[in-house]
Phi, psi and omega in degrees: 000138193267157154355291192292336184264334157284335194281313179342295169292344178269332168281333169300334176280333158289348183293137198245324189282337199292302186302334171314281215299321173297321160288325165330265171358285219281321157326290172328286166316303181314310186287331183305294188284031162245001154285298163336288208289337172314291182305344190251318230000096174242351204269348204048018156294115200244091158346295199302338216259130195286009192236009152223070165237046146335310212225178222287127192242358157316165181276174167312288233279294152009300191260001137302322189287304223266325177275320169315312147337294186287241198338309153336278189287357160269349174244010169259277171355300195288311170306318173300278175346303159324283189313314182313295165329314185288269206347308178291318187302310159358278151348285183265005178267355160310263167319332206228331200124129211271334190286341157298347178278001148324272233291309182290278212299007168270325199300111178296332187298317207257348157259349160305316190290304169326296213292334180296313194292295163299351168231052155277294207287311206292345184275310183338293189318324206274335191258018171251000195242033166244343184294120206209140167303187160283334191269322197249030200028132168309111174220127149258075194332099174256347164298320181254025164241016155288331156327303190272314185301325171296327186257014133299305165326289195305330166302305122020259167341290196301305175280355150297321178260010180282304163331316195253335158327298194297313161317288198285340194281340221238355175272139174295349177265350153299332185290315189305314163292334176274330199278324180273319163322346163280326190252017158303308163347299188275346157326299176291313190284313188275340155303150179226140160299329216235161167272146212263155179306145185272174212268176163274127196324328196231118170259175188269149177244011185227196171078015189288128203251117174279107153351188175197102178075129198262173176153182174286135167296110223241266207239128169267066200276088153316298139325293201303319200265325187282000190286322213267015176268316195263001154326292211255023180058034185239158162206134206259131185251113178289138161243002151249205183189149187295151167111350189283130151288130213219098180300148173306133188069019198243130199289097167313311177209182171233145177263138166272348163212186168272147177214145193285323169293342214313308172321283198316317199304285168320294193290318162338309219279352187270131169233130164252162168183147220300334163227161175314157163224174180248029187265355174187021174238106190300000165235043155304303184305315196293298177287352149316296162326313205282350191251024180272322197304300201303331177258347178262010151261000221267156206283327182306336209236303170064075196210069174300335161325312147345266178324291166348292181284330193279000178272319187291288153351290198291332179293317182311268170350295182302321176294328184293312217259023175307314185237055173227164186245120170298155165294145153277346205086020162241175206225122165243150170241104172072031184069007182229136178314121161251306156244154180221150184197154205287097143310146149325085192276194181277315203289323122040270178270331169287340151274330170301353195247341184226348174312309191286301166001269168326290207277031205219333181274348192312338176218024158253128232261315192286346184262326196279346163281323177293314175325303172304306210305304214285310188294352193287303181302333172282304182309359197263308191260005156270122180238025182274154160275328167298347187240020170265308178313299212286334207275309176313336211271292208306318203284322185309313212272354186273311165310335184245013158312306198322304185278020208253319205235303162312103189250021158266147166324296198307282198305332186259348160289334165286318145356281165316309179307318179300337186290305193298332166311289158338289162306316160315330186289313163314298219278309181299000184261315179333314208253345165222035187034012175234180174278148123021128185262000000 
């Protein structure tokens, strides 16, 4: 499946109408082909008879009343819901961040529930305008208004358990679990078991290929760009990378030579779009996290506990990718470099996960501390040395927040003390390749 068709499909999971409107339908159709089977008699179902009165067994005017109930109160219910949904999102765009409210209108639960509740009434609507009197020769779908009195039940059911989905989704640390669980995800998916081909000593500088349209870099078809590299013998060096914003007329890559299609070519292989996505930018999750930290630092909210745990999250992230290998970003063809393209490194992700953090933590004793103790845990199962220097670089720069801000004694001696732990720790892993007892 190409690039472009996966960002596709990942902008089809935002329309919030779409899985409603699709169970609607499917309501619709349903109701029809229960009425069909009434008018066919194919299923043979006979009220009078006492070994089938299972289902509904009333006269017209009866399955007039039962259905109008059953419509009326499923679509004053899907409105109260509807209401319930904004509250949250309100909520949680309060508390959490306006860029988390993706994370709801994504949530398949909260539109299977929309979608049930509407197509309840739509099923009603469809088997009440069949219903017919004594007056109007009689006919009463009763297969299909056992239909409704059954998705009346599950609407019901739905809306007992739409209350408490809705309860546990707007608390923060599910949100903080689903959100980190997107990014093992991307982790697991953007990571290699074997370390990746090295880039080549010289990349081309000439040859610069011009955007077309500025928006976010969404997608890469990588493959794609690199077959038509080594197609046209050439090798395209990309200077952006998704997640990246990319102004209009601003030089995307370079060619190592000239190719007359190079344009078309580049934009093919490019998906833009009006905001970032997570369909290939491994600090998509990582800045969810960090502005769930960053507003739960905020004088408004003031809730370092918060902060805390999303530090804890982000150390946990560094440990899976302790004994995974970043991609460099490069493409080999035929044994030769075809494309290079800009990637995520570690010093990378260790700043989108603690830069904001830090400057925002500058005087809280409780964050800049769980910060140390989480780099003291990350440095116990990393044994590369570029990524003990950077987790030191950070842990240096958490300290001298400290000695910057913390003004009480006590509180910065306990600090200290942890960094110089973190430095035993760091050093001793360094040097004998295992931890600390």
């Amino acid at each position: 499946m190409s690039a472009r068709v996966k960002a596709w499909l990942e902008t089809l999971g935002d329309l919030f109408w779409l899985r409603p409107a699709l169970i609607v339908l499917g309501c619709v159709l349903l109701a029809q082909f229960g009425v069909w089977l009434e008018t066919a008699h194919i299923a043979g179902y006979d009220p009078s008879s006492p070994d089938q009165n299972w289902g509904y067994s009333g006269g017209a005017e009866g399955a007039r009343a039962l259905l109008s109930a059953v419509a009326s109160s499923t679509i004053g219910v899907a409105g109260t819901t509807f209401s319930i949904t904004i509250a949250a999102l309100t909520l949680a765009s309060g508390q959490m961040g306006p860029r988390l409210l993706r994370n709801f209108t994504r949530d398949a639960r909260n539109q299977i529930v929309l979608g049930i509740f509407l197509g309840t009434f739509a099923y009603a609507l469809m088997v009440l305008r069949t219903v017919r009197t004594v007056q109007e020769s009689p006919f009463v779908p009763h297969l299909a208004i056992t239909g409704a009195i059954a998705l009346a039940l599950l609407s019901l059911a739905t809306l007992v358990w739409f209350v408490h989905h809705i309860a546990a989704s707007i608390n923060v640390e599910t949100v903080l679990d689903e959100v980190y669980g997107d990014l093992c995800d991307a982790v697991e998916r953007r990571t290699r078991d074997e370390a990746d081909e090295r880039r080549p000593s010289k990349l081309p500088g000439a040859g610069a290929v011009v955007g077309k349209g500025a928006g976010y870099l969404q997608a890469v078809d990588v493959g794609g760009l690199a077959d038509w590299a080594r197609e046209h013998d050439v090798i395209v060096a990309l200077r952006v990378r998704p997640g990246d914003y990319v102004p209009s007329g601003y030089p995307v890559a370079f060619l190592s030579a000239g190719v007359e299609d190079a344009e078309a070519a580049i934009a093919r292989a490019l998906t833009f779009g009006r905001r970032p996505a997570a369909l290939q930018d491994l600090e998509y999750s990582i800045r969810q996290l960090v502005e769930i930290a960053v507003r739960a630092l905020s004088p408004g909210i003031n809730d370092p506990f918060t902060a805390g745990s999303v530090v804890d999250h982000l150390g946990d992230a560094l440990c899976r990718t302790a004994n995974r290998h970043l991609p460099t970003g490069t493409v080999m063809r035929d044994d030769r470099v075809v494309l290079v393209y800009s990637v995520t490194d570690y010093d990378g992700l260790c700043d989108a996960m603690f830069h904001m953090i830090r400057q925002n933590a500058a005087g809280s004793v409780y964050v800049l501390g769980r910060m140390l103790d989480v780099f003291a845990h990350v440095a116990e199962v990393e044994r590369l040395t570029d990524r003990s220097a950077e987790l030191c670089r950070h842990a240096d720069l958490v300290i001298a927040a400290a000695r910057r801000d913390v003004a009480d004694p006590s509180d910065l001696a306990d600090l200290e003390k942890r960094h110089r732990r973190f430095r035993a720790t760091a050093a001793t892993t360094l040097v004998t390749g295992t931890a600390p007892a």
